[in-house]
C-alpha positions in Angstrom: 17.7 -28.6 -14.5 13.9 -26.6 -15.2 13.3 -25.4 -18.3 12.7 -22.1 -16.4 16.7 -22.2 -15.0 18.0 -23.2 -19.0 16.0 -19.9 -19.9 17.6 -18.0 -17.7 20.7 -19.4 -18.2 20.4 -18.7 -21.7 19.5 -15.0 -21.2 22.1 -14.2 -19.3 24.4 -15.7 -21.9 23.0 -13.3 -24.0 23.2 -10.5 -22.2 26.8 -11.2 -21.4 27.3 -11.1 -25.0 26.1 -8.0 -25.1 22.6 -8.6 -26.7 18.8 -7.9 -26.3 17.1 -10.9 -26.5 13.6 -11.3 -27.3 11.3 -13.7 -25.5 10.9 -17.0 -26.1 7.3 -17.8 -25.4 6.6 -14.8 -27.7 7.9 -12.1 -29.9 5.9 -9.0 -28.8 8.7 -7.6 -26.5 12.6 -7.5 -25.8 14.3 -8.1 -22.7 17.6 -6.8 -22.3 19.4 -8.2 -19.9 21.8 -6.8 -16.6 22.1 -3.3 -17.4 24.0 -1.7 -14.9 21.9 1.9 -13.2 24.5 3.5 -11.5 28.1 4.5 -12.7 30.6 2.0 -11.2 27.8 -0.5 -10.8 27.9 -3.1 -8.0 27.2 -6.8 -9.3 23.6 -6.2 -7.9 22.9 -2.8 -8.9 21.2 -3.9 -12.3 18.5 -4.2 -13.8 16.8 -6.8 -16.4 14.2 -4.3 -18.8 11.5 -5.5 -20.6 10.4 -3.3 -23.5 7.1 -3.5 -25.5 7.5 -3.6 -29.6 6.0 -0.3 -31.0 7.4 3.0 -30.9 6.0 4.0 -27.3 6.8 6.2 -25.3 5.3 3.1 -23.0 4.2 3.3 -19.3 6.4 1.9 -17.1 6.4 -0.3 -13.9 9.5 -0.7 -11.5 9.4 -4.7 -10.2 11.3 -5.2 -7.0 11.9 -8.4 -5.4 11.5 -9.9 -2.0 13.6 -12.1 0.4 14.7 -9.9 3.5 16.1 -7.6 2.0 19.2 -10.9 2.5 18.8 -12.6 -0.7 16.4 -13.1 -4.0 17.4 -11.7 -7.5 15.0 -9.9 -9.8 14.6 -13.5 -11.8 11.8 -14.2 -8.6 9.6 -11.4 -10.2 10.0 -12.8 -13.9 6.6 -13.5 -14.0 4.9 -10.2 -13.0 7.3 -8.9 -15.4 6.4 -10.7 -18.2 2.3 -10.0 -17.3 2.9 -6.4 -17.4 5.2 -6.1 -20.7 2.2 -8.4 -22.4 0.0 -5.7 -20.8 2.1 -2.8 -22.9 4.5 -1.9 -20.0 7.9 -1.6 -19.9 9.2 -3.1 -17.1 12.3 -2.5 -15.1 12.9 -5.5 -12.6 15.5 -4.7 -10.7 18.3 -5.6 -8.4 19.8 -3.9 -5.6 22.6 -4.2 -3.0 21.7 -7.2 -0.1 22.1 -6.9 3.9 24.3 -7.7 5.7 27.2 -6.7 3.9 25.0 -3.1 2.8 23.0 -2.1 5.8 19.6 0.3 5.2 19.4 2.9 3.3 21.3 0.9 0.5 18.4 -0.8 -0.7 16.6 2.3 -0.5 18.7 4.5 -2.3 19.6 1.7 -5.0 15.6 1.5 -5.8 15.7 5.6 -5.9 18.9 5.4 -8.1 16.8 2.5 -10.5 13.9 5.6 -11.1 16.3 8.0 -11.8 17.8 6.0 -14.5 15.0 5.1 -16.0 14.3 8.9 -16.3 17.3 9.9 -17.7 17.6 6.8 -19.8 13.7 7.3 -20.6 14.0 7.9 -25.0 16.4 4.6 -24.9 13.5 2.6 -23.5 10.6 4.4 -25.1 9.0 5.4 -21.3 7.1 8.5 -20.4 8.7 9.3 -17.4 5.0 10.7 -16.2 3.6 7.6 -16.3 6.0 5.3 -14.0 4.3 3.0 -10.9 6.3 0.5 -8.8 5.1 -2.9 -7.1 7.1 -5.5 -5.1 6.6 -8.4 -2.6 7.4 -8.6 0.7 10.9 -6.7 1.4 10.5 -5.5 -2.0 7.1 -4.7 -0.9 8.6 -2.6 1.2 10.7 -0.9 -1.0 8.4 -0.3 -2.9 6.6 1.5 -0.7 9.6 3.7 0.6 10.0 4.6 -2.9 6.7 5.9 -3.6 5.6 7.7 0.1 9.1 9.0 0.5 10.1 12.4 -1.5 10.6 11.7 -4.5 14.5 12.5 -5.9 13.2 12.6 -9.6 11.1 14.8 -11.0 8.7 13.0 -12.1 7.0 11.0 -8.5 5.7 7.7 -9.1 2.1 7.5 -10.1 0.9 4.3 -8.0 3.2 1.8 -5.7 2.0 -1.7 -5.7 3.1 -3.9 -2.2 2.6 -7.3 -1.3 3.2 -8.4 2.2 5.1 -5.4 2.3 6.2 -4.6 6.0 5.4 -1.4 6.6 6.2 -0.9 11.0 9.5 -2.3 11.1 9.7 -0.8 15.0 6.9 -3.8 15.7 9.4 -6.0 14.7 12.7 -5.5 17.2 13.7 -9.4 17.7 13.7 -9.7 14.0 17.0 -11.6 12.5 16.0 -9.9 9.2 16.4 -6.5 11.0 19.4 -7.1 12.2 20.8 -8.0 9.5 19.2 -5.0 7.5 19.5 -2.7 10.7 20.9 -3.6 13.6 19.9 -4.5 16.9 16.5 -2.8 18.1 18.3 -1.1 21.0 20.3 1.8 20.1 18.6 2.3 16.3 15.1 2.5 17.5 15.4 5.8 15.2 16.4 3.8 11.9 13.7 1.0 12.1 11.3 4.2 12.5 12.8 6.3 9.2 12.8 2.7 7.5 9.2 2.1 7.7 6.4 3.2 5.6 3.4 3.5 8.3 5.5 7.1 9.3 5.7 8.7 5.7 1.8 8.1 4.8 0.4 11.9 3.7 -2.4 13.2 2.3 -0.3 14.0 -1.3 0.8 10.2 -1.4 0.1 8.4 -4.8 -2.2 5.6 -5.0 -1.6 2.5 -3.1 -2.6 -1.0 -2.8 -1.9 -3.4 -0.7 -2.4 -7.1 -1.2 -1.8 -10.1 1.9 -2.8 -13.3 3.0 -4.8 -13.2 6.6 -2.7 -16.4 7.2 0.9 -14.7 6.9 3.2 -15.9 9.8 6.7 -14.1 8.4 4.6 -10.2 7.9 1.1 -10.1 9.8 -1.6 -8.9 7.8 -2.1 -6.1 10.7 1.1 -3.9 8.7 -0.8 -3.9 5.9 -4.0 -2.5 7.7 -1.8 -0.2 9.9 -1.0 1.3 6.8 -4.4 1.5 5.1 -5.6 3.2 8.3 -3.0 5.6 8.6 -3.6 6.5 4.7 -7.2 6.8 4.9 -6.8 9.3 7.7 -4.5 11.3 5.7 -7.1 11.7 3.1 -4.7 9.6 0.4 -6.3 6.8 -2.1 -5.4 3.5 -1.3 -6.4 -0.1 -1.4 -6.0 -3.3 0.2 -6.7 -6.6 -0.6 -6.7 -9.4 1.9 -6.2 -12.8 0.6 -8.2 -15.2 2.7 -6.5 -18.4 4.0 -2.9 -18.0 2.4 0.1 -17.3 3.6 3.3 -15.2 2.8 4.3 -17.7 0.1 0.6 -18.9 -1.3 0.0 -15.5 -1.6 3.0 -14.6 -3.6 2.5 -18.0 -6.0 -1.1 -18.1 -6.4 -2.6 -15.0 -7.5 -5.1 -15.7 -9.7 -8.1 -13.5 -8.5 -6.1 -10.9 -7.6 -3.6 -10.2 -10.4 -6.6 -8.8 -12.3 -7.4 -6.0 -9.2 -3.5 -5.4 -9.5 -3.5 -4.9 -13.3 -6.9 -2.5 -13.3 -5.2 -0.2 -10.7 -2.1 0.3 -12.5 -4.1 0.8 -16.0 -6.4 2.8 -13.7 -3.8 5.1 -12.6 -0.2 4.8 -14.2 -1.3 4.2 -18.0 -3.7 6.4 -18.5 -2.1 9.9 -19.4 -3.2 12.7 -17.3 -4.6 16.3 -18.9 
């Protein structure tokens, strides 16, 4: 077994015991494990949250995995998580409810229900609820995504979304197992993979976005990711995009050294800094 798995073996131990436990590698933040952001919680409707030491309030960032929307567990995003906390955020990486036993909107709505508890819940984890962005990869991408161009069901909208390989045209995508599963068959809920996807909710009073994908990715073209860039631009709404030369859907989601900096500017840019 990793040392990675023994650490998050150990955490979860923890966190079953009804502890926060602070960080191994270094002692400038806690992480309290699976806290449950809905009532009646199901197993994947929690969240770990990392929170700087200090008294805050803190920014905040909500991380959403990947892995179609079938599978992955917030532990995939561990260390975006722990970059951002190190970086004076406090992070909420999340869980939510997988396909195909919950079809769309449940990821949706569990990502929504994850901001509104971190609102309510905002003095318990020392975050201005003004100052709240949200990234993920791939389906959490995605999610992200939906999160931050959708209306908002807080009161407080997200100040940036962050997506990686996010899809954001599901309706280009109607032989897709991973649609199916999410979905449904193309034929007959042509109108859900349209309400599921991005590209349509892009408006001029969207927050700021950016994009990052590999030219190279076979599992979500790069061409979403300018569909989307297009269709803000001509709405008049900020957004970025950064495309990875010569990687793929995975290489760009493990190696991320040049642009992890470009990712970390444009949340300080526009989530930490508080507004007049």
């Amino acid at each position: 077994m990793s040392r990675t798995s023994l650490a998050v073996l150990s955490c979860v131990a923890m966190a079953l015991a009804g502890c926060s436990v602070r960080s191994p590698a270094q002692l400038d933040y806690e992480v309290s494990r699976d806290q449950a952001y809905v009532d009646q919680a199901h197993e994947r409707q929690h969240a770990d949250i990392y929170v700087p030491s200090g008294g805050g309030p803190f920014p905040a960032v909500l991380l959403i995995h990947g892995g179609g929307w079938a599978r992955g567990e917030p532990a995939d995003m561990d260390k975006f998580a722990q970059r951002l906390v190190a970086s004076g955020y406090v992070v909420m990486n999340l869980g939510y409810r997988l396909a195909p036993a919950f079809r769309y909107p449940a990821q949706s709505l569990d990502v929504a229900a994850a901001h509104r508890y971190l609102e309510a819940q905002a003095p318990r984890w020392k975050v201005d609820p003004t100052r709240v962005g949200v990234m993920g990869y791939s389906a959490g991408g995605h999610l992200a995504l939906m999160l931050g161009l959708d209306e908002p069901s807080t009161r407080h909208r997200v100040r940036a979304v962050v997506s990686g390989a996010g899809p954001t045209d599901l309706t280009r995508y109607p032989e897709s197992p991973y649609l199916h599963k999410l979905i449904g068959e193309y034929a007959g809920h042509e109108a859900e993979y349209r309400a599921a996807s991005p590209l349509f909710l892009a408006s001029s009073d969207d927050p700021p976005t950016l994009m990052y994908h590999g030219t190279w990715d076979l599992l979500v073209d790069i061409e979403q990711s300018r569909l989307l860039a297009a269709a803000l631009k001509a709405q008049g709404a900020p957004y970025q995009l950064l495309e990875v030369s010569l990687s793929g859907h995975a290489t760009t989601f493990l190696v991320d050294g040049w642009i992890w900096p470009q990712v970390l500017a444009f949340l300080d840019r526009h989530v930490k800094t508080t507004r007049p």
